[in-house]
N, C-alpha and C positions, 0 to 999 in steps of 0.2 A: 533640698534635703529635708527628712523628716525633722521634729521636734525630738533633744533626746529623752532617752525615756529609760527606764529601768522598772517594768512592772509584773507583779505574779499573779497568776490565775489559777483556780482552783484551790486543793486543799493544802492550807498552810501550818495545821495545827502540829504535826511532828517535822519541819522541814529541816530541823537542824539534824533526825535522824535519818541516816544515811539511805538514799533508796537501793531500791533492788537492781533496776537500772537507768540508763539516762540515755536521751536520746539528743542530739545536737545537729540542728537543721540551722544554717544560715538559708537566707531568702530574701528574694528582689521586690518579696511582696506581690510576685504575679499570685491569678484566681488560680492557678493550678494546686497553690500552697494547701489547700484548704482539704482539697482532698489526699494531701500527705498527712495533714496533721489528723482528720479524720482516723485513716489507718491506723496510726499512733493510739487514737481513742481504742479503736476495734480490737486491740492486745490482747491475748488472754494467757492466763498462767503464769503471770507475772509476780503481779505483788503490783506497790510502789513503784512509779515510773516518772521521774524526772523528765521533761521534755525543754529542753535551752534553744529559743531562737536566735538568729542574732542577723539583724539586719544591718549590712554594709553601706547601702547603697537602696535606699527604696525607691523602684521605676513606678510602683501604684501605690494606690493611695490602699493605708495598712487597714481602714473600716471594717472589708467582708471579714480579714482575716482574724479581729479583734471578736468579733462579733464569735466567731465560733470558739476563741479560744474561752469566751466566758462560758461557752456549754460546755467546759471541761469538766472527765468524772470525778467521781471522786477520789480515786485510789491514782490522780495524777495530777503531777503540778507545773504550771507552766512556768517559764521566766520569760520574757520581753526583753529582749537588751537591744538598746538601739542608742547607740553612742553620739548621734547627730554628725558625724563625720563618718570616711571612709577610710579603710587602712591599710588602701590597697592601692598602689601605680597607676590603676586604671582610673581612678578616681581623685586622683592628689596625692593621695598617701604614700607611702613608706615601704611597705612589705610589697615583696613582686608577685606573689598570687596575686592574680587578678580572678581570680573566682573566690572572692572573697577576704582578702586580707589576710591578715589572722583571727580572722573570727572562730574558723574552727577550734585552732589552740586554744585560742579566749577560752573556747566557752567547754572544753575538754576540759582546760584548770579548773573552773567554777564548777562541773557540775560534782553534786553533791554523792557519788558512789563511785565506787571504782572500776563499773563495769559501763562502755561508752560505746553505743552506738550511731553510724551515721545516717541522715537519709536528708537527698539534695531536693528543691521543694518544687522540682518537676515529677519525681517519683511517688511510690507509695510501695506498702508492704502487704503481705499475706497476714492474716490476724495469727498464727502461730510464730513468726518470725522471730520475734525478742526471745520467745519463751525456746525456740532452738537454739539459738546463738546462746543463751544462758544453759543450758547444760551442754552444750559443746565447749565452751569453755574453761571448765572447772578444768584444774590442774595446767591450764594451756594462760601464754600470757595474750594470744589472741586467737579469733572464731571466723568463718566465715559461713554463707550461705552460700546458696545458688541464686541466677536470677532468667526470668525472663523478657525478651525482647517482646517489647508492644509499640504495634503499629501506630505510628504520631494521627493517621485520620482519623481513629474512631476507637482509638485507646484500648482495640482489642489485644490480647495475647497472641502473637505470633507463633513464640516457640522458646523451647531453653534454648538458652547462650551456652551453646556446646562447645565457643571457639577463643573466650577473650576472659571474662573473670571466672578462671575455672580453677585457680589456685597455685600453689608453686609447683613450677616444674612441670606445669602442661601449657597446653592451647597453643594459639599461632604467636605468643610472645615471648615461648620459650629462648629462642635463641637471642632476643632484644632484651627483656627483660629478666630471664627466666619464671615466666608465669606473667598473672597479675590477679589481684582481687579490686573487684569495684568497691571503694568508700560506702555503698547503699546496701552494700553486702557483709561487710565489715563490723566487727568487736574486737574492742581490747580493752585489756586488764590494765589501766593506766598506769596504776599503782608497780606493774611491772616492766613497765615500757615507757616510762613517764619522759624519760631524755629523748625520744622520737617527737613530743607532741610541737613543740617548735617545726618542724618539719612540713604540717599543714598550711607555714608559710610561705615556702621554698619549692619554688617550681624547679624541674631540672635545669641542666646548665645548658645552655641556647636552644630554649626552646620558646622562640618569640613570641607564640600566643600568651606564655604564663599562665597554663593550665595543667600545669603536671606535678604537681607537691604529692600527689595520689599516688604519683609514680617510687618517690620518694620515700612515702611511709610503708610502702609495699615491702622496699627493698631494705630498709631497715629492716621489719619484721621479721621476713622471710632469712634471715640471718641471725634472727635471735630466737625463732624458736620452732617448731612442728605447729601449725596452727589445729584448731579445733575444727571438725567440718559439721555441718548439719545435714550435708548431701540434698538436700530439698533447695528449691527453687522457689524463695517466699520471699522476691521481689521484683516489682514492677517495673522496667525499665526503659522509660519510653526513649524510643528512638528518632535520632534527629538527623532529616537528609540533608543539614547544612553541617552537621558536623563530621571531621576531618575524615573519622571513618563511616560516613551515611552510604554512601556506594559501596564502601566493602563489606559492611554489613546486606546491603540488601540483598548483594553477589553470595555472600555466604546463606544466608536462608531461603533465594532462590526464590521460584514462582511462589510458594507460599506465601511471602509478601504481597503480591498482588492480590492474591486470591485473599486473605485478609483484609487486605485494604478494601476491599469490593462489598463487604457487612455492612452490615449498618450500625451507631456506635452504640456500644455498651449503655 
């Protein structure tokens, strides 16, 4: 385990005033992180932007990661949290998320605004994305986007996810879940939805991997109010053939898959 730590980066001179928005990435500390957090940088039409990391479980060493969060702008402030423990089943811990523990919730309670977005530190956004999600939201206690599937060889874009985070009451989960929105896709207005954020520690009920708390806060949501939509596709979503649905996915966007994989990487 890392050493623990509690540290901020960036501009700290108004942080007791509330940001515009806050972004909340747990991470294993892979290189991929770097270029989430970048995206994060490349924001625009923001304002103020709060960015809470929170490491569970570090697999690399945090150096590269540290290193960039010191080139943080100005109009953004980082947090480090790294507890020195894990707070998750898969780790020792307590909470049955095993993608993460409760670090999500942790770090939803702590951040300093009441508008909360996520992104998992395999992913990355479109530099308009926050600033959608923030007027899609007004009046709504939570937002979504769209996202796109990218090829795990060479990180190119594949295509929109026409078939799985497409919102309530569509896609192929309608009948299982009705709907779902991806977590990297996701805002909400905590301040009105605040008895859901415990939930990012609660997988569903037998679901052995302990990967579905997503599943969870979806169906709260989606129960409590019309979401916001921004209708754009302003996140990056790489896709993984070891994951439960990597086959179905690659079945759903067809030869296109290969013929992207065949590029050379971005």
């Amino acid at each position: 385990m890392s050493e623990p730590q509690w540290r901020v980066f960036g501009n700290t001179q108004a942080i007791q005033t509330p940001f515009d928005a806050a972004v909340v990435m747990p991470t294993i500390a892979r290189p991929a992180a770097i270029k989430a957090l970048r995206s994060i940088y490349a924001q625009t039409n923001v304002g103020r932007i709060q960015v809470l990391i929170g490491v569970d479980k570090a697999q690399h060493d945090l150096s590269a990661l540290i290193d960039v969060l010191n080139e943080c702008p100005n109009h953004i402030t980082v947090c480090l949290f790294d507890p020195g423990y894990s707070t998750s089943v898969r780790h020792g811990g307590v909470h049955l998320a095993r993608d993460g523990g409760s670090m999500r919730a942790v770090l939803t309670l702590l951040a300093n605004t009441k508008y909360v977005a996520y992104l998992d530190d395999d992913n990355w956004w479109d530099g308009g994305h926050l600033a959608g999600l923030l007027k899609a939201i007004q009046g709504k206690a939570w937002a979504f986007s769209l996202r796109w599937f990218v090829h795990p060889k060479n990180q190119r874009p594949v295509c929109v996810d026409e078939w799985e985070s497409v919102g309530p009451g569509r896609g192929i989960y309608l009948n299982k879940f009705d709907g779902f929105v991806d977590p990297n896709c996701l805002m909400i207005d905590k301040m009105r939805v605040w008895d859901c954020v415990g939930l990012w520690s609660i997988p569903v009920v037998n679901d052995e991997k302990g990967m579905s708390a997503d599943r969870n806060i979806f169906n709260f949501l989606k129960h409590n109010s019309q979401p916001g939509e921004t209708g754009k596709a302003t996140v990056f979503y790489l896709m993984d053939p070891n994951d439960v649905m990597g086959s179905r996915r690659h079945q759903l966007v067809g030869a296109l898959y290969d013929e992207v994989g065949a590029l050379n990487p971005l």
